[in-house]
C-alpha positions in Angstrom: 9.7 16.0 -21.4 13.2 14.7 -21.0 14.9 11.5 -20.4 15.0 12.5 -16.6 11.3 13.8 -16.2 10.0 10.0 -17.8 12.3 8.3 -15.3 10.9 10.1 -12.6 7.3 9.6 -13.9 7.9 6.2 -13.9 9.3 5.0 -10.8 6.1 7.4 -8.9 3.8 5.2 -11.5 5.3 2.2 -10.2 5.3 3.5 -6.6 1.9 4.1 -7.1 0.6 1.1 -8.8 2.1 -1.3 -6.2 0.9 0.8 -3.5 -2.7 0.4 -5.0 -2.2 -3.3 -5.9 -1.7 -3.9 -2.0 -4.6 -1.5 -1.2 -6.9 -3.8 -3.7 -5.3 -7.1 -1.8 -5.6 -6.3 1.3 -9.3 -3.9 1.3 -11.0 -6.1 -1.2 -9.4 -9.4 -1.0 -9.3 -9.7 2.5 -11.9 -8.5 3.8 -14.1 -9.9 1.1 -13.0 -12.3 -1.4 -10.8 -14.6 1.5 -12.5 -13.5 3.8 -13.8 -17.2 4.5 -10.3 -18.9 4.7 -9.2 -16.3 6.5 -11.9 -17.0 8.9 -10.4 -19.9 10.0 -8.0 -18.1 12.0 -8.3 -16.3 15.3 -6.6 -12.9 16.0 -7.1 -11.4 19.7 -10.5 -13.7 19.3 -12.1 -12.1 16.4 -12.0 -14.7 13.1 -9.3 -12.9 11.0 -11.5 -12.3 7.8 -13.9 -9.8 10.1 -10.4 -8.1 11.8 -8.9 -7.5 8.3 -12.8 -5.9 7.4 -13.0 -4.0 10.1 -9.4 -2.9 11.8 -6.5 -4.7 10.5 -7.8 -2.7 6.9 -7.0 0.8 8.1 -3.7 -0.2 10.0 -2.3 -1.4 6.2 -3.8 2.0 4.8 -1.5 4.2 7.4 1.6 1.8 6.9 1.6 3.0 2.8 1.0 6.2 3.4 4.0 5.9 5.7 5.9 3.6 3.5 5.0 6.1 0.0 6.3 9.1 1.9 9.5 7.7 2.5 10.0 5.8 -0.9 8.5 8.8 -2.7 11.4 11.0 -0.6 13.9 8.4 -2.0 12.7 8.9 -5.3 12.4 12.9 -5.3 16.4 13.0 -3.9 16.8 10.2 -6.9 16.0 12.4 -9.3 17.1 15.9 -7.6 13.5 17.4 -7.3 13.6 17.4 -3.4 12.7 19.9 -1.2 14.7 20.6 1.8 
């Protein structure tokens, strides 16, 4: 592989591994681990641990699939491997 392809494979790895690292945060320590603290706080009168469990989960899941299509588009006209 050439100097290019590595760059390329390495700025989607990154892409990927802070796209996961957000999915971890916000699915698993939300809704579970803080889900306690976050508790403590009231969103539309639900305690904000049992939103982010239930709802406020899949509207961070759609925002990064958004959010990697677009960065993933920057990164593919990067790198000249775009389609048009």
């Amino acid at each position: 592989m050439d100097k290019q392809g590595e760059a390329y494979w390495k700025a989607t790895l990154g892409l990927l591994t802070k796209i996961l690292a957000v999915w971890f945060i916000v699915s698993f320590g939300a809704g579970i681990l803080f889900a306690d603290m976050l508790n403590g706080i009231h969103l539309g009168g639900y305690p904000l641990g049992f939103w982010f469990a239930q709802q406020g989960s899949m509207y961070i899941f759609v925002a990064l699939i958004f959010y990697y299509a677009k960065k993933m588009d920057q990164i593919d006209r990067k790198f000249d491997v775009h389609e048009e």
